[in-house]
N, C-alpha and C positions, 0 to 999 in steps of 0.2 A: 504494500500500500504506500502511498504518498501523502503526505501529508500539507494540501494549499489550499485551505478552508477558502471557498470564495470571496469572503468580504476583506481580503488580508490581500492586496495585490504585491506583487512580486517589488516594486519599487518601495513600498515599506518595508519590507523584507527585507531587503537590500539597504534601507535606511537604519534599521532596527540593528545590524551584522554588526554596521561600523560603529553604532553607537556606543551595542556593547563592547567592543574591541577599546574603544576609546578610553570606558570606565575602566577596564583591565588595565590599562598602560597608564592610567592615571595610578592605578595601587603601585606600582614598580617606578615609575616616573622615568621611564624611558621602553625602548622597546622596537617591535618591527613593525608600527603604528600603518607606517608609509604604505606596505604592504598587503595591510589588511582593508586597509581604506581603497587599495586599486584593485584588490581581487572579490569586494564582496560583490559586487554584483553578478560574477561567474560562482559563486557560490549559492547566493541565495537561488540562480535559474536551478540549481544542479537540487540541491534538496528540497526546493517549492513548488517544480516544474518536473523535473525528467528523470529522478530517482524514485526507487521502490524499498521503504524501509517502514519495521514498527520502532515509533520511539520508545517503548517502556520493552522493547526486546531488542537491542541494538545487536543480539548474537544471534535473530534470527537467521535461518538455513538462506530462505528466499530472498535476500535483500541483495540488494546494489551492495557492491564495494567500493568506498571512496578511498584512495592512497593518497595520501598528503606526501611528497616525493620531501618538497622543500621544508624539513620541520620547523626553521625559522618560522613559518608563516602560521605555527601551531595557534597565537593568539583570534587569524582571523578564523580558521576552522572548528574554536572554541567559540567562538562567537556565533558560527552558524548553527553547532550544536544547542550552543544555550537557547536558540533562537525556535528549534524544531523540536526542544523537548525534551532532548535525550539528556544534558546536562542541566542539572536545575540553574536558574538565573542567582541566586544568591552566592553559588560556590565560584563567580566571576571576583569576588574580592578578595580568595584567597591566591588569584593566579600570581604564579614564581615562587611563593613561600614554600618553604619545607612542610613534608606532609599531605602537597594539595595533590589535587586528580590532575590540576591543569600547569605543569612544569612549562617551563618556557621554550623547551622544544618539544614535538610531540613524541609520544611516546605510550607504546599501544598498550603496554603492560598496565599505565595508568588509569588511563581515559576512557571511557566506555565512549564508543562509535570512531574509535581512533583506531587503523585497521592494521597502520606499521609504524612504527619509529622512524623518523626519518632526520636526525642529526648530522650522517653523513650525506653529502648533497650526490645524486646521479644515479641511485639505485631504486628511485620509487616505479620508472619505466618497469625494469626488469623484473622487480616483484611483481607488476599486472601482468606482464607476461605467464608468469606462472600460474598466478592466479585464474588466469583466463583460461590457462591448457588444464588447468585440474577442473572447472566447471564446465568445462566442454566434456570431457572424460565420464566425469557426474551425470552427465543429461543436462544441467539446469542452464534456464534461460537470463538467469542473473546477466548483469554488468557489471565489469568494473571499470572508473571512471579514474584516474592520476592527475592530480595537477605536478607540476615541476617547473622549475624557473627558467630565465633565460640561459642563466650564467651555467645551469646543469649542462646544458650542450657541449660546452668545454670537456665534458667527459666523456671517454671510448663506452663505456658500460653504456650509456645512454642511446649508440648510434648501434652499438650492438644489437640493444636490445627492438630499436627501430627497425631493423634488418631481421629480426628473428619473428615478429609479432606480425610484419608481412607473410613470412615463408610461411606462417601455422594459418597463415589466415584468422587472426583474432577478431571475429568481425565484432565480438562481446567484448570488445575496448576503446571508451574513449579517452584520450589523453587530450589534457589542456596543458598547453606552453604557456605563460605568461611573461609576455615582452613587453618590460617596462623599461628595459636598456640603462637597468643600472645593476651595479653588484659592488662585493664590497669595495673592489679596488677601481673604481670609474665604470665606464657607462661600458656594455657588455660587449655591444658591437666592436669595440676598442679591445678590448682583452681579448679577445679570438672572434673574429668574425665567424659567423653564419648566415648571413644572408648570401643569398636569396633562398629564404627557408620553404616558404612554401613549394617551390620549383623543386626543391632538394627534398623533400619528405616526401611530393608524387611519385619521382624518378626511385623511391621507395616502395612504392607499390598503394601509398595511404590515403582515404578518402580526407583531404584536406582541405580546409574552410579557414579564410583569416578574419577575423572581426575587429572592430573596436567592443573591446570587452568592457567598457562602460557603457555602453547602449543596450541595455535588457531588451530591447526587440529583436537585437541584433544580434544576442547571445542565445536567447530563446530558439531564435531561429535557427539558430546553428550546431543547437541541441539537437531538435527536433531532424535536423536532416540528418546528423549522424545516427542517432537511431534509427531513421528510415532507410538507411546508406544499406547497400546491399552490394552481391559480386564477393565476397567473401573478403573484407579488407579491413583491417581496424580505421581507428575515424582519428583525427588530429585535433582540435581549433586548436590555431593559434589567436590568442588574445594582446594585443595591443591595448596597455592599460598607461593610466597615468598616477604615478608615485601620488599618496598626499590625495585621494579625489572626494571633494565632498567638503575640505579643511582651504579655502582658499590660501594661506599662508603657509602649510604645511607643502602643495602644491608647489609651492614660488620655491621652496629649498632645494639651492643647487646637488648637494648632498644629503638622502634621505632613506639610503639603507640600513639603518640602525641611528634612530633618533634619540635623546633627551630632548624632554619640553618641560619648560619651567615650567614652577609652579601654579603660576597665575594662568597658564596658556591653554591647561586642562578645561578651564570650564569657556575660553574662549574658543578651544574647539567644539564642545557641546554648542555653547551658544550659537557656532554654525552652523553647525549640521540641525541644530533646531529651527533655524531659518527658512529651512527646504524640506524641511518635514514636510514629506508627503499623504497622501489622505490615505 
């Protein structure tokens, strides 16, 4: 089952990811703020729209797998949980303290709906690989769905695993890139290029779609086709997002892979994103 109660549209949803994310990184006062603010809108399509999961059984058999590849980005993935159920909304003030469910990288041992640890960067590809050949094997119609960063491209494991998930034909895999062309050392493109990505993941064999992954029509959309995507071929988006979205002045930082925000600057990002609080 799915869970996007009709009166709750997908752009609240999406409004609601970064808010909580924000309260998080307000308890720590720093964090990968930037990150979770570009990727919630490809989050809230994934869990409000085109996933199959029960919140109060996140080990059920039937469900979608989501692999968080990038576990930095654990606060904005914790945000979507708290958002669909699975992680109650109060347990958001203990995130990063000793003790909590919600560590600041993810970490599946911890977190219920959290499906792999993913501290080292380039291996969340490969795990859906596997994942996918063992639910193929099963019979089940499951998916499993990967986000991973730009900067993971830098790694063989990841091109490997692009090359292997064609040859099996994982047509029960979508993977989302998220190219927001920053990482920790300068903008990504710089550190090793990969473009022309999407020409380079066809020549793959991969049903590929590029969006701006801030436009929920446009994410939606590009859900929906990868699921409808046949020919026996895993599915790609790449998402084209922007560091900071939602935080006007979080946005403007030339540097925003790993932020601190003053003190005062916490409720002046709420006060923004209350601004465009949607209906």
């Amino acid at each position: 089952m799915t869970i996007s109660p009709s009166n709750v549209s997908l752009e609240r949803r999406a409004w609601n990811i970064r808010r909580h994310a924000i309260r998080m990184g307000e308890v720590q006062g720093q964090g990968y703020i930037a990150q979770a603010l570009d990727i919630a809108d490809v989050l809230a399509t994934a869990y409000f729209h085109a996933m199959r999961y029960e919140p109060q059984n996140p080990e059920w058999e039937g469900r979608d797998r989501f692999l968080l590849s990038n576990g930095h980005y654990a606060i904005a993935l914790y945000a979507a949980l708290i958002e669909a159920g699975i992680v109650p909304e109060d347990e958001l003030e203990t995130y990063g303290f000793d003790d909590s469910r919600l560590p600041m990288s993810g970490m599946a041992s911890y977190t219920p709906g959290m499906e792999m640890s993913g501290g080292s960067l380039g291996l969340g590809l490969s795990i859906a690989v596997g994942k996918c050949l063992g639910l193929k094997r099963k019979g089940s119609d499951s998916r499993v769905y990967t986000l991973f960063s730009d900067g993971e491209l830098d790694e063989g494991s990841v091109w490997e695993a692009i090359m292997s998930a064609a040859h099996y034909k994982l047509d029960n895999l979508i993977a989302i890139v998220d190219v927001n062309n920053q990482q920790a050392d300068g903008p990504s493109t710089s550190m090793l290029g990969f473009e022309p990505l999407a020409e380079k993941l066809a020549a793959f064999n991969w049903f590929v779609q590029r969006v701006d992954g801030n436009d929920l029509g446009a994410v939606r959309a590009a859900f929906d086709a990868a699921k409808d995507a046949n020919g026996g071929r895993p599915s790609m988006i790449i998402a084209d997002t922007l560091m900071g979205k939602g935080i006007p002045f979080l946005e403007a930082r030339d540097k925003n892979h790993f932020i601190r925000v003053d003190a005062h600057e916490w409720q002046l990002a709420l006060a923004a994103l209350d601004e465009r609080k949607p209906a």
